[in-house]
C-alpha positions in Angstrom: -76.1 33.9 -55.0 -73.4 31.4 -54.0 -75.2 28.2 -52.6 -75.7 27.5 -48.7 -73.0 24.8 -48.9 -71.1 27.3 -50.4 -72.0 29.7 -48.1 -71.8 27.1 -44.6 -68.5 25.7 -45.9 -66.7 29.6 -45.4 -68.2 30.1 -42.0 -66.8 27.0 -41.0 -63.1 27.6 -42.2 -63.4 31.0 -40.7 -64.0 29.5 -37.3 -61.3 27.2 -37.5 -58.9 30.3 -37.5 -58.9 30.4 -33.7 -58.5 27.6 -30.7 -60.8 29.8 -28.1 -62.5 27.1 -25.9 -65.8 29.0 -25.4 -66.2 28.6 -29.5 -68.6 25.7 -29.3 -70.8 23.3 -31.4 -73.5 25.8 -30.3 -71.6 29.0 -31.5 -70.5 26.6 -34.5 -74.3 26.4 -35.5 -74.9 29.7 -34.8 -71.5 30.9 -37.3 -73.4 28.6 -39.8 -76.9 30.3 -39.6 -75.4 33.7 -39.4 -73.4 32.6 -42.8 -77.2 32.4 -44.7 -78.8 34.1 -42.9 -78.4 37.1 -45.1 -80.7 35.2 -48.0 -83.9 35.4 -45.7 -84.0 38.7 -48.1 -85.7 36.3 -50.6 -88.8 36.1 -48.5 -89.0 39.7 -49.7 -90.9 38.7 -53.2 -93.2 37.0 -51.2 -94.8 40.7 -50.2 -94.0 42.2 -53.4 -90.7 43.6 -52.4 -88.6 44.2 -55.3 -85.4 42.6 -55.9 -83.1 46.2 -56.2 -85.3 47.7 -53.2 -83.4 48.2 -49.8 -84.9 45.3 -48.5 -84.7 43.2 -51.6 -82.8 40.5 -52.3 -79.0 41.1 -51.5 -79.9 44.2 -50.2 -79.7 45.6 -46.5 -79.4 41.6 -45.2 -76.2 41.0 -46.9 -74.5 44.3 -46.3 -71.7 45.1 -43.9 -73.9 47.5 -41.4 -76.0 44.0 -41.6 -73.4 42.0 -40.9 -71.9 44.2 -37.9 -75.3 44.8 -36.1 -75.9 40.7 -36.3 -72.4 40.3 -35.0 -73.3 42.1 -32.0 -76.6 41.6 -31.1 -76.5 37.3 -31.6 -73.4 37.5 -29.2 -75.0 39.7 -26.6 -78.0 37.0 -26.5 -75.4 34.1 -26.5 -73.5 36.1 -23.4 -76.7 35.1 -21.5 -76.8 31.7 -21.5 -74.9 29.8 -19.1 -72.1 28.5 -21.0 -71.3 32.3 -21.7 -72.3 34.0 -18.3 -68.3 34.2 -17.3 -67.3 35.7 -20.6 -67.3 39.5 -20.3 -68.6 41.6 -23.5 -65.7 43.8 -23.9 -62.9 41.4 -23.8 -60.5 39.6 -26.1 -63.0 36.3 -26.6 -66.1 38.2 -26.8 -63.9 40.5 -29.5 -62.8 37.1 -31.4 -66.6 35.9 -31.1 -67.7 38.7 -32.6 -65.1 39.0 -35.5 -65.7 35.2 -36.2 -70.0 36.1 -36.6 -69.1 39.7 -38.1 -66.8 37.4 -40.7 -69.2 34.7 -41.3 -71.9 37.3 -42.2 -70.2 39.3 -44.3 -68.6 36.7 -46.5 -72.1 35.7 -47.7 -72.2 39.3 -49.4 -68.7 38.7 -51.0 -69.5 35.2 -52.1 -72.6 36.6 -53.8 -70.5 39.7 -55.4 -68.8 36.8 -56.8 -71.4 35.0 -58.9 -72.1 36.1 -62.2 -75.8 37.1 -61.9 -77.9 38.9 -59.9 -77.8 42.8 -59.4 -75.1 42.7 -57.3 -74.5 43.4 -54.0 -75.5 46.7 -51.4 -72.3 45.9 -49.3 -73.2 49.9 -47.9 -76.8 49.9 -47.3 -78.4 51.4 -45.8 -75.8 54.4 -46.2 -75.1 54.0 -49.5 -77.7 51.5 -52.4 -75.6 51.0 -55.3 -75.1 47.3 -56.1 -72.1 45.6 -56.9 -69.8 42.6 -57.9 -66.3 42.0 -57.7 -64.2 42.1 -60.8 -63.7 39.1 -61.1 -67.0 36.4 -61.0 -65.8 33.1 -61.5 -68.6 31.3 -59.3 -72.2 29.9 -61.2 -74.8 31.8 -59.8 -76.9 29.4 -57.7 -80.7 28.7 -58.5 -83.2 29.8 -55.8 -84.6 26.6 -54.7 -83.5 22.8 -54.3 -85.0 21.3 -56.9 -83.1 23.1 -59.3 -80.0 21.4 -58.3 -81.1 18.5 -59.9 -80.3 19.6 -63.0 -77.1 19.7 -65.4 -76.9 23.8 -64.7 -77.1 22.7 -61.2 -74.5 20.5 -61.6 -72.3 23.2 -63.0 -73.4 25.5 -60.1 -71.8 23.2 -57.6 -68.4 22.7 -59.8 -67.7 25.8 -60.1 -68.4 26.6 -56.2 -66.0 23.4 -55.5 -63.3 24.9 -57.9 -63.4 28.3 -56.6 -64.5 27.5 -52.7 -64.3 24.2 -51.9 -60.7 23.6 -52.8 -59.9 27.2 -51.3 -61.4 26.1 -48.0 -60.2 22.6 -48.0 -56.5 23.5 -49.0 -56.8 26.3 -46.1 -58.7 23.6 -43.6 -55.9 21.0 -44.8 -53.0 23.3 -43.5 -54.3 24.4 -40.5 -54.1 20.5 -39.6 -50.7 20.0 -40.5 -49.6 22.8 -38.4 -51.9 21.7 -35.7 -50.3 18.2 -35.8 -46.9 19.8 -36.5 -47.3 21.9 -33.3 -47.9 19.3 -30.9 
């Protein structure tokens, strides 16, 4: 798996795509969670769940139906609270909110399809198991847990995520700014 900084940094360049005003620090955080989300699959060893099962890790939580029904559902709770109440479900910002979460979810699969370890990826499930990676893997799998961070194969974990995301993002973040400031 990619790691959650990895992961949070995405979801955060993903909502900077759009300027909608009801997009707040509150659906921010949520954008953030629903971008690791996916990796509470690992709780799945805890009961004896095998990794390749359905419900093993990157399985069922880090495919597309996943990523979809999550989209839809954490929006339809957030259209209750009062800050929402005057947003309508079917309309263009509830569309945008939900393509922003839908996004967000989903590129925590394609991050991890990216990494060279693992079994891959059920981006089908629960329609189709197979597992599997992209082409091309140029991303350090990430170690399951902190502490392994602090380590030299940690260290090459994070390089390779700031070579292959974190410049990405930061390039992409960097021109949205320009054009921002160019704009106005």
């Amino acid at each position: 798996m990619a790691s959650i900084f990895t992961h949070t940094l995405v979801a955060y360049a993903i909502t900077k795509t759009t300027k909608n005003p009801l997009l707040t620090n509150k659906f921010l955080f949520l954008v953030i969670v629903s971008s690791i989300i996916p990796d509470l699959d690992v709780l799945a060893f805890r009961f004896g769940i095998a990794y390749g099962d359905l419900w093993g890790h990157r399985g069922l939580t880090h495919s597309l139906t996943f990523a979809f029904i999550w989209a839809i559902a954490l929006w339809s709770l957030l259209l209750r609270s009062s800050e929402y109440k005057q947003c309508l479900f079917l309309s263009k910002t509830s569309f945008i909110a939900m393509l922003i979460l839908f996004l967000s979810t989903a590129s925590h699969g394609l991050l991890d399809a990216m990494t060279n370890g693992g079994l891959g990826v059920a981006f089908f499930s629960p329609f189709d198991t197979t597992r599997y990676f992209l082409p091309w893997q140029p991303i350090q799998v990430s170690p399951i847990g902190i502490s392994a961070f602090f380590s030299s194969y940690g260290l090459r974990v994070i390089l390779s995520e700031l070579i292959w995301v974190g410049i990405p993002c930061a390039t992409f973040l960097a021109i949205l700014k320009i054009k921002n400031t160019l704009k106005h």
